[in-house]
Every structure is written in C-alpha cells, then in structure tokens.
C-alpha positions in Angstrom: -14.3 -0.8 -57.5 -18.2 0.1 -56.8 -20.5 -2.0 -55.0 -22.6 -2.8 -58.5 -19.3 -4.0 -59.9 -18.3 -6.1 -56.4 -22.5 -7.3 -57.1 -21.8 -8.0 -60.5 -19.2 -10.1 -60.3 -20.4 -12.0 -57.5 -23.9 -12.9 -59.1 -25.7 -10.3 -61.1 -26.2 -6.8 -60.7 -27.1 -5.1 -57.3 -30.3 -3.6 -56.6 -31.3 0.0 -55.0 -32.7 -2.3 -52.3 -29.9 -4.1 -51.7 -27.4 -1.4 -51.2 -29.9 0.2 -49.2 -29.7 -3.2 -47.0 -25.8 -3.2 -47.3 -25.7 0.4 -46.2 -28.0 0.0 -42.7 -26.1 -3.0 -42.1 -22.8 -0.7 -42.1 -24.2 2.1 -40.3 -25.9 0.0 -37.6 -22.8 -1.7 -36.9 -21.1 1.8 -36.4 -23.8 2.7 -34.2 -24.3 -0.5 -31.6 -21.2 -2.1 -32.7 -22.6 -5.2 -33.5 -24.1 -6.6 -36.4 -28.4 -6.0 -37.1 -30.4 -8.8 -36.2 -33.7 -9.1 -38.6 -35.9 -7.2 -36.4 -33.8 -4.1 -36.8 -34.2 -3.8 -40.6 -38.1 -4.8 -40.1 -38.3 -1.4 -38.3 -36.3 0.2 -40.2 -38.0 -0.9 -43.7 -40.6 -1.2 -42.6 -40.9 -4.5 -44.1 -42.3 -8.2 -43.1 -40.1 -10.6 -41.4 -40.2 -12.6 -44.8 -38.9 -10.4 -46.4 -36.0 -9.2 -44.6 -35.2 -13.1 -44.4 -35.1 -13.5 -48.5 -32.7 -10.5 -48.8 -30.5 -11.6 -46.2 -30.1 -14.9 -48.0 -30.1 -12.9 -51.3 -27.3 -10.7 -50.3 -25.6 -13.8 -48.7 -25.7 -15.8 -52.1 -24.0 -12.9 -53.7 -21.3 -12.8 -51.6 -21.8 -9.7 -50.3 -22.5 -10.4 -46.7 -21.3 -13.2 -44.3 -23.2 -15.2 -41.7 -22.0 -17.4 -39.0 -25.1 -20.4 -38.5 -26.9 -20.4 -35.5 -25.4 -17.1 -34.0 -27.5 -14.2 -33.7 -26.0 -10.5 -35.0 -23.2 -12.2 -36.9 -23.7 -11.0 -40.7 -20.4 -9.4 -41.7 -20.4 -7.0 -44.9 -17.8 -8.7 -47.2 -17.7 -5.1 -49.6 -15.1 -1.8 -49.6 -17.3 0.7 -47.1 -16.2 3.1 -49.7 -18.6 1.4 -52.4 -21.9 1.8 -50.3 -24.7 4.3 -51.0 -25.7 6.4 -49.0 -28.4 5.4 -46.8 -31.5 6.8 -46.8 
C-alpha cells in the first residue's frame, strides 16, 4: 500500500510537502535516534516555526504521525517505511 493511499484513506490525499515532512522525520530518526523536534525541520525547510507547527498537526489529523502531549521529540510515523519518498 503507498503512502498516498495510507493518506487517502486517512483524510484526503497526501501532499509533495507532506511526504517530504514524513520522509525527514524517518531519516532523522535513523540518524539521532530520536524523533525531530520542530527546530530541526525549520532548518531543514527552511521554513517559519508556524509553519512547521500547522504541518505537524496536519500530518497528525491524518493519521499519519503520532504525538505524545507535552513530551518533546515524541512524534512517531504511523506509515510502512516502504511507502515514503525519497527525501530530498
């Protein structure tokens, strides 16, 4: 099953953007072994911390990612590695 379909299901179809989100937050976790915090993927997207905080809730909403409240690097990616673009 791809990551659009996973999406789909969940609640509408998957951006570029979002799969681009879903892949750092794999690779990162390979990397540091632990989860981004929203600082990392301001750097890396060079993006405001706004934004980074509507796609986190965004990819949340469409059950694609998991959060524990009031713990810092705890969002858990919820689809097949398999499915994920590839980051660039």
């Amino acid at each position: 099953m791809s990551i659009r379909t996973v999406a789909a299901a969940a609640a509408g179809p998957l951006t570029d953007l979002q799969g681009q989100y879903l892949a750092f937050i794999y690779a990162y976790s390979k990397i540091h072994r632990t989860s981004p915090a929203e600082a990392d993927f301001q750097r890396f997207f060079e993006v405001s911390p706004p934004s980074v905080h509507r796609m986190v809730l965004e990819l949340e909403r469409k059950g694609l990612i998991r959060r524990e409240p009031r713990r810092a690097r705890s969002i858990e990616l919820l689809v097949p590695v398999e499915s994920l673009p590839v980051l660039r």
